[in-house]
N, C-alpha and C positions, 0 to 999 in steps of 0.2 A: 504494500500500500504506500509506503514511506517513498521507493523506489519509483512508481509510477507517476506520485504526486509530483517529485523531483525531477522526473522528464520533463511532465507538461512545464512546471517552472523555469525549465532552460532551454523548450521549445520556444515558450512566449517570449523568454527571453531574448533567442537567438532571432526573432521574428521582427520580434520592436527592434533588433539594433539594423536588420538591415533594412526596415522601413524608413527607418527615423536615423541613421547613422550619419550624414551630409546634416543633418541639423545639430546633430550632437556633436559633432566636428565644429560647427560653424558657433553654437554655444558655449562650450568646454574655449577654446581658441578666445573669442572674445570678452571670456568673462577673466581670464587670466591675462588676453591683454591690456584690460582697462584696469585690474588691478596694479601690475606692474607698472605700469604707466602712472596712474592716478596716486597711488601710495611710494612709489619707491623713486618716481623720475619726475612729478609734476613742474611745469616752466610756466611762465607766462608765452600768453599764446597771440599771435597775431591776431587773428579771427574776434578777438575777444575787442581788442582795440576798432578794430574796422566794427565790431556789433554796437558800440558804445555811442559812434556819427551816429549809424542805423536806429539807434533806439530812441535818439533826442539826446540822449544824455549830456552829451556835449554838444555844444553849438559855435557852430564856425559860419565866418564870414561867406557868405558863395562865390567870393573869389581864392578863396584859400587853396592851396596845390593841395593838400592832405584832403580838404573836402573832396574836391573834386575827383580827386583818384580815389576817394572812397565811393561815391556816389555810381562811377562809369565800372568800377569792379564788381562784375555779378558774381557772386560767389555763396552757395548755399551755408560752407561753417561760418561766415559772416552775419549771414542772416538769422543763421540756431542762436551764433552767439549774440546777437543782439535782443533776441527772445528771451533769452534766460534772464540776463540784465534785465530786460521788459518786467518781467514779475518779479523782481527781489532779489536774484541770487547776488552776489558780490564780485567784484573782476575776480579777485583770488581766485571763488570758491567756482566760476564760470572757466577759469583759467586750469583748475586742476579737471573740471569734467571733460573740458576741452583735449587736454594730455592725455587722461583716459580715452579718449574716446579716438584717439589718432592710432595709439597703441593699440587699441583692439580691433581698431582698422586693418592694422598694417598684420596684426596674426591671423587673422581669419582669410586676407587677400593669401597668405602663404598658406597656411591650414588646407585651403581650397586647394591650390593648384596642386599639391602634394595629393589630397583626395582624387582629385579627379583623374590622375596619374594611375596609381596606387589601388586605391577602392577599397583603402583598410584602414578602420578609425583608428588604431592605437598609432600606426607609424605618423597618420596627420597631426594627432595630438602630440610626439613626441618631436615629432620633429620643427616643429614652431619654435619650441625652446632650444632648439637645438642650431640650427639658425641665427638666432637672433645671439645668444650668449657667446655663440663662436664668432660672431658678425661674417658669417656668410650670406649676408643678404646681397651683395655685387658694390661695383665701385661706383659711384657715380661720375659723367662725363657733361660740360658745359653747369651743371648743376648737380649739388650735394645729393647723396643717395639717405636720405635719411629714415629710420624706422620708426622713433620717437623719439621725445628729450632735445625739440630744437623749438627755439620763439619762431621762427619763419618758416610754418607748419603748411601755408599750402602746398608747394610743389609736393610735400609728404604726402598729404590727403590725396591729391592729382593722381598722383604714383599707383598709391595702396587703393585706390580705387579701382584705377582700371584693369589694375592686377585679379584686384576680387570679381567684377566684371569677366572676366578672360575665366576665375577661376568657377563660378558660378556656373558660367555658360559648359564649360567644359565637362563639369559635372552631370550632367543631361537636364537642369532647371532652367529649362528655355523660359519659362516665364517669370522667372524670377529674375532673373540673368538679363532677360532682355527690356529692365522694366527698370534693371538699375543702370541698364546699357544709354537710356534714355533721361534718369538722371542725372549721368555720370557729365552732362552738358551742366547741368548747373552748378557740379560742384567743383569743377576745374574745367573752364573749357577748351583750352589748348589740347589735355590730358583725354578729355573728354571725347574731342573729334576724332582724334587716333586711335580711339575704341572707338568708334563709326568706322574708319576707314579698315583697319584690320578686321570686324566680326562679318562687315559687308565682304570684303572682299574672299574671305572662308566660306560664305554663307552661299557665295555665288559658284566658289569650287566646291563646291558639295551641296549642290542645287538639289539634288534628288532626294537625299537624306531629310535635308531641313523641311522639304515641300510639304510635308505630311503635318509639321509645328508652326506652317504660318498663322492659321487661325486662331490657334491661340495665343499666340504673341503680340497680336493687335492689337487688345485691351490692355495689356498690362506695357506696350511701348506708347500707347498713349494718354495713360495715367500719368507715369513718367514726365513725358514732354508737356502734358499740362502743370503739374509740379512744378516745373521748372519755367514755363512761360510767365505764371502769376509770381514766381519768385523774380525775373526778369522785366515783368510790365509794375511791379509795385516799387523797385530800386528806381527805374527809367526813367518814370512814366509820373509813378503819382508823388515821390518825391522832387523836392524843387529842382529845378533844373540847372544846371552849368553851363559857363560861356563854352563856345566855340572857335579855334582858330583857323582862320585860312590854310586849304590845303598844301599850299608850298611855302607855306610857314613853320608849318605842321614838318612836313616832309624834313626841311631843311634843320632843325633843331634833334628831329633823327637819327638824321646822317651825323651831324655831328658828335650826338651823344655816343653813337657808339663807336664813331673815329677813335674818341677822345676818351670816356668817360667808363664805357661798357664792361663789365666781365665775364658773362656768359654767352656773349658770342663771337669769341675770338676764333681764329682756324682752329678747325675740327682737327686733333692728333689723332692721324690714321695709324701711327706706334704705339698706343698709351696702352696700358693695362687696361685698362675697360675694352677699348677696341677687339683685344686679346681673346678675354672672356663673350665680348659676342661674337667675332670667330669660333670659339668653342663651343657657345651653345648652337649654331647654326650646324657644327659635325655634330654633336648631338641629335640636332633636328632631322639632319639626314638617315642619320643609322636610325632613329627610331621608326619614320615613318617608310625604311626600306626595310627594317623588320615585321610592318604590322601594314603591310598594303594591300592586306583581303582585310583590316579590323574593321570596326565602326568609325564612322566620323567624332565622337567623342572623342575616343583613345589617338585619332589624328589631329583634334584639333591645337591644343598646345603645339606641339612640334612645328604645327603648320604656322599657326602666330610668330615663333621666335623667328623662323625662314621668312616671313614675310615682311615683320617688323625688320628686322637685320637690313634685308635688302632697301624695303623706303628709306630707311632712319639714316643709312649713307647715302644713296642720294640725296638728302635732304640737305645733308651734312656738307653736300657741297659746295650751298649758299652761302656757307663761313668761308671759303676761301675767295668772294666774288666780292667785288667791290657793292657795298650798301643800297647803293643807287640802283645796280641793278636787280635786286630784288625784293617783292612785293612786303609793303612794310606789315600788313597781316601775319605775312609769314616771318618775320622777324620779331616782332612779339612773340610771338608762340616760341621761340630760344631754339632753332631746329636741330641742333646739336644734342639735345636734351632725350633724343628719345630712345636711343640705344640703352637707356638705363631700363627701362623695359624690358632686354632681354636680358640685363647683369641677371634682373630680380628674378627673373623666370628661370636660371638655369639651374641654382640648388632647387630649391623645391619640384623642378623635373626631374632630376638625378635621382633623386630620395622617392621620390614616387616611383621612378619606373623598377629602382631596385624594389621595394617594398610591394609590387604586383605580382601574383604568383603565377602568371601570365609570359614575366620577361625572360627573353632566353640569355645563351652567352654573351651577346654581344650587349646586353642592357648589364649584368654580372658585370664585365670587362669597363665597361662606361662607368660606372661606378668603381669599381676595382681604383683608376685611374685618377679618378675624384681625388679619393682616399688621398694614394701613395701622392698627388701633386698639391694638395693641398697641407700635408703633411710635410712635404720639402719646402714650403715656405718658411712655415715657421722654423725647421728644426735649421736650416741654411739662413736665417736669422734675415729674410729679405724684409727688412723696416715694419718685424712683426709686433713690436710695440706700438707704434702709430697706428699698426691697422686694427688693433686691439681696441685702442683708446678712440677709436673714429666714431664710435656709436656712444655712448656715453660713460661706459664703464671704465673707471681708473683701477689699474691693478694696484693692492697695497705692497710700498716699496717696501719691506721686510721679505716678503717673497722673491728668492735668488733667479733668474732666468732658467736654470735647469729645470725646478720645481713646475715653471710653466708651461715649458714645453713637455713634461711627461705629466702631465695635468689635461692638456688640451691635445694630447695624444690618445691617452687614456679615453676621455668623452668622442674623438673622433673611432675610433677602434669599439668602444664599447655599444655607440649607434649602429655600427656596421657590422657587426656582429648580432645584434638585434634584428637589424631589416634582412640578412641571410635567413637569420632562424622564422623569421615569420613569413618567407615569401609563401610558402605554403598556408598559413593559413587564412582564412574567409572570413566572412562573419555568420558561415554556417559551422565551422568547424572551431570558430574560436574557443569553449568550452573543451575539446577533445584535446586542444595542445596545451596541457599545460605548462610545460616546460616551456614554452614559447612565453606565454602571460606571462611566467616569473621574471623570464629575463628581461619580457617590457616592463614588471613594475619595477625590476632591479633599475631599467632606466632612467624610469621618472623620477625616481627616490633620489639617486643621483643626482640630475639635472636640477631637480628640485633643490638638495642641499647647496650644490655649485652655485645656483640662481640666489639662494639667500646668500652664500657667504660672497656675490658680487655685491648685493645691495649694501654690505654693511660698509662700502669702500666706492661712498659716488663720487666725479669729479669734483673740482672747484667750481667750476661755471652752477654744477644742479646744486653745491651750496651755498651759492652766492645767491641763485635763484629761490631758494626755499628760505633763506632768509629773508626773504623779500615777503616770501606768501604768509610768512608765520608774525611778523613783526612789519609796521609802519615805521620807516625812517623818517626821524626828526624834521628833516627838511622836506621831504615829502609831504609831509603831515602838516606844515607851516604853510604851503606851495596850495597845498588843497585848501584850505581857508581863505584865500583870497581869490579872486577872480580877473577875469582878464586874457589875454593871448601873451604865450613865453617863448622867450626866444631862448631856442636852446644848444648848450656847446655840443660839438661833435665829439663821440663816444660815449654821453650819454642816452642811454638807450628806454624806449615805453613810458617818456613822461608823461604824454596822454593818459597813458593805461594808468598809472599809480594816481596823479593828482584830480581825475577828471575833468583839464581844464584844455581850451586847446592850444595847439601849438603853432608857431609860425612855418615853421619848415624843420622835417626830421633829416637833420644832414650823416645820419648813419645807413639811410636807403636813398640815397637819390634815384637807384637802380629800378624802383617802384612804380615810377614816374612815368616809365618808356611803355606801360600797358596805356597812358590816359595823354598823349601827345599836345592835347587841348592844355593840360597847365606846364609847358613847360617856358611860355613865354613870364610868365610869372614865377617860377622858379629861377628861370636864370637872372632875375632880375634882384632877385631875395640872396640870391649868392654872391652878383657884382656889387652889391651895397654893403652886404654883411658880412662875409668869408671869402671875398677878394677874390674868388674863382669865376670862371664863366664855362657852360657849357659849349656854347660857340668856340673854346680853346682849348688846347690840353695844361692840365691842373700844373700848376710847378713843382709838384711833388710826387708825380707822377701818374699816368694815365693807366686805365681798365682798373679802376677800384671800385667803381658804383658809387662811393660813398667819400665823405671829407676824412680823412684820418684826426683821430685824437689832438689838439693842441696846436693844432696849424694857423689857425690863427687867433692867438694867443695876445702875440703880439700888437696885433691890431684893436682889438678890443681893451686891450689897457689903455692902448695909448688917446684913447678918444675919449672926454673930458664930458661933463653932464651934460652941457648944451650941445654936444654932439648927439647923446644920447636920444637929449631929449625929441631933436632933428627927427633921430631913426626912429622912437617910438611914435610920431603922430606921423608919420610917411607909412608904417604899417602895421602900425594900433598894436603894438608891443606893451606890457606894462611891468613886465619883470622878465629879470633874468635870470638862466639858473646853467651854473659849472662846475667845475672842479675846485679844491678848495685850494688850489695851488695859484689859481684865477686872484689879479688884485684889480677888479676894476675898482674905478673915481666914480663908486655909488653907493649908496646907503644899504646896510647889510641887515636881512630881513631872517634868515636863518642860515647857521652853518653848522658843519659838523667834521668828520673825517673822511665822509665822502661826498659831499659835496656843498657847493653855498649858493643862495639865493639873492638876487642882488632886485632890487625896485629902480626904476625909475619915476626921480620925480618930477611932480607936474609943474608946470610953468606959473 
């Protein structure tokens, strides 16, 4: 009796996990990565700042460069975050959901594609951690490849979207897939259309397959695109409007910025390490889909994405070597060098998937085999495997000798692979019958798990710099938010918006921000040639492709100008304080200071 009951329990069992197993992967994944993220890496989030214009909260001039590249940037975590702000919640506490919610982005985008690979919950669960702690998530090219734990979280969101997008659809959830394919335009749109152009263009080489899923995909890509229309016609439309500049106003202030100014769209390096690894995912793409040329379109689809992506993303790339003028300034916003990071992200979690299919033959074995032994000669041949350690946000604690880390992160690379061997055989009908297989995955996790906490107890300086921030109001901060007015503020001070909610005149740590909203850059470079001695129409004296003013460059100039200078500059653009470094002596009245920074007024006439 006891015997039969215990069947039926682990038939039901086995029944719900392969029902429901792509949701339990997609749960399990998201709910660990918005914890990591939200409790152990939380930053102050861009999204949060851009929600604060969106909400009222702060109110700015309608000529202001910050308004207006806020207004003309459609962006859906802009719009949440300005929501959450809407009813009550706090920048911090909007800031740390915000973190969370990038981080569980960016596991679930990996979770998936390793699922749709694979078709085995435990490898997708384990291998997210596994990923992200190793930072084998790829390099990134023209733009940071980032997973969590960064303030300039869109290109993140952009990324991990269209990842989960690819990884959804892959998984055979044509409607779910295609419904966030349809989304994925409000939430990054640059990011956005290249998932249009890559799922269209699969959809079209496996015409036959998809024909049978077009009706239902109707409704749910045009829930989607309405979603996204009213998030689009209520920023545009029913918000106040921004000036406009003449097109070869426009054009020309372009050209220049990114002669001069730009840092992510410099010539495409057809040599770099990223270029490398998408050569390698592309021989991957080959061997997989020359092993699996009777499969399903499912099990082709990935493969087919990195082969197609690969191929555009260098053409594309070869707009960076072309003089500016000749090509379309659309396409020069969208960063076209940027999309090969696409295939970094896509090629572990194909690896790990295809080893983890009980499906794959030798040649999927050998492709993984290679993974292993080359990813292993990095570190142990010491190729600047510190930096690549520290690129995501974890700091290893220096009492730990260089040996200890490389037979550490040997140990976790051998111990996975070892794991996804012993489970290629099992399913999610036979999961119960291996157990020796479970022990070894839970021996995984147990590990991973411990490894996972003893990084958290050792975050960088930048996330403690930043949690200090979330946990505690600085003095000056806290003096800066009681007053009211627009602040002019030194370069390398960073999110004064976000901390004071007051607004600012121009953030000279992104001018890079600018080049999406063309419309305020005649008004920028006008707020640079009066205040910070630069111009965009020339190259910076301190050197050119930084996007941004460097720390203390003009340092000099603002001392040396005298109140009724001041005063001059505050009724020219309605400036009423200022806020620096405490190293800063301007000829002003000192309103707050401390060790990190001072707050200077100007007075009135």
């Amino acid at each position: 009796m006891r015997r039969s009951s215990v069947r039926k329990l682990q038939s039901r069992v086995r029944a719900f996990l392969q029902r429901y197993s792509f949701y339990i992967v997609l749960s399990i994944s998201g709910l660990s990565g918005y914890l990591i993220g939200s409790i152990f890496y939380p930053t102050w989030q861009d999204p949060v700042e851009a929600g604060q214009v969106l909400a009222g909260i702060v109110d700015y001039p309608r000529d202001n460069p910050y308004y207006i590249s806020t207004m003309k940037i459609w962006s859906l975590p802009g719009q949440f975050s300005g929501l959450l702000l809407k009813i009550g919640i706090t920048e911090a506490r909007a800031s740390i959901i915000m973190s969370g919610l990038v981080a569980a982005l960016s596991f679930q985008a990996l979770a998936t594609v390793v699922y749709a690979t694979s078709r085995n919950l435990i490898v997708s669960a384990v291998s997210t951690f596994f990923i992200y702690y190793m930072n084998y998530a790829g390099y990134g090219i023209a733009y940071p490849l980032w997973i969590m734990g960064n303030q300039p979280s869109h290109g993140s969101i952009g990324l991990s979207f269209a990842v989960l997008v690819i990884g959804v659809i892959a998984s055979g959830y044509y409607r779910f897939g295609f419904f966030l394919l349809a989304l994925s335009l409000a939430v990054h749109l640059p990011w956005g259309l290249w998932c249009w152009i890559l799922v269209a263009s699969i959809v079209l080489m496996n015409y036959q397959d998809f024909r049978c899923h077009v009706r239902g995909i109707i409704i749910p890509v045009l829930t989607g695109l309405s979603i996204a229309f009213i998030g689009f016609y209520h920023q545009r439309y029913l918000l106040p409007g921004c000036g406009r500049l003449p097109s070869d106003i426009k054009q020309h202030f372009l050209m220049c910025y990114i002669n001069y100014w730009d840092a992510h769209r410099q010539p495409f390096n057809y040599l770099s390490w990223c270029e490398f690894l998408g050569i390698l995912g592309t021989v991957v793409s080959i061997a997989v889909l020359t092993c699996r040329k009777n499969g399903q379109s499912q099990e082709r689809f990935i493969p087919q994405i990195l082969l197609i992506s690969f191929i555009l993303s260098n053409i594309l790339s070869l707009a960076s070597h072309m003089p500016p003028q000749m090509v379309p300034s659309a396409l020069l916003m969208c960063m076209p060098g940027r999309y090969i990071n696409l295939n970094n992200m896509l090629l572990v979690p194909l690896l790990l998937g295809i080893s983890g299919n009980a499906k794959s033959n030798l040649v999927c074995k050998f492709l993984f085999t290679f993974f292993i032994v080359f990813s292993s000669l990095i570190f142990i041949f010491n190729v600047d495997y510190k930096n690549l350690l520290s690129s995501t946000i974890v700091e290893y604690p220096p009492p730990l000798p260089d040996l200890p880390k490389i037979l550490l992160l040997s140990l976790m690379t051998g111990l996975l692979s070892v794991s996804l061997c012993a489970a290629r055989r099992v399913t999610a009908h036979a999961l119960y019958e291996k157990r020796g297989t479970v022990l070894v995955y839970i021996s995984a996790l147990i590990i991973l798990g411990v490894f996972s906490w003893y990084l958290s107890l050792f975050p960088s300086k930048d996330v403690i710099r930043e949690n200090a921030f979330l946990q505690t109001r600085d003095s000056v901060i806290k003096a800066a938010s009681a007053r009211s007015g627009m602040i002019l503020v030194a370069s390398g001070l960073n999110s004064i918006q976000l901390f004071t909610r007051r607004p600012i005149l121009l953030d000279p740590n992104s001018i890079d921000g600018y080049i999406y909203n063309p419309d305020c850059f005649m008004r920028v470079n006008d707020i640079l040639k009066s205040l910070y001695n630069v111009s965009i129409l020339a190259k910076p004296p301190y050197g050119g492709h930084q996007g941004a003013i460097p720390a203390g460059v003009h340092k000099r100039l603002w001392e040396s100008w005298g109140v009724h200078d001041w005063q001059e500059k505050g009724e020219e653009f309605g400036i009423s304080d200022i806020l620096v470094f405490p190293d800063y002596a301007l000829r002003l009245p000192v309103v707050a200071s401390n060790q990190h920074m001072t707050l200077y007024t100007i007075p009135r006439e």
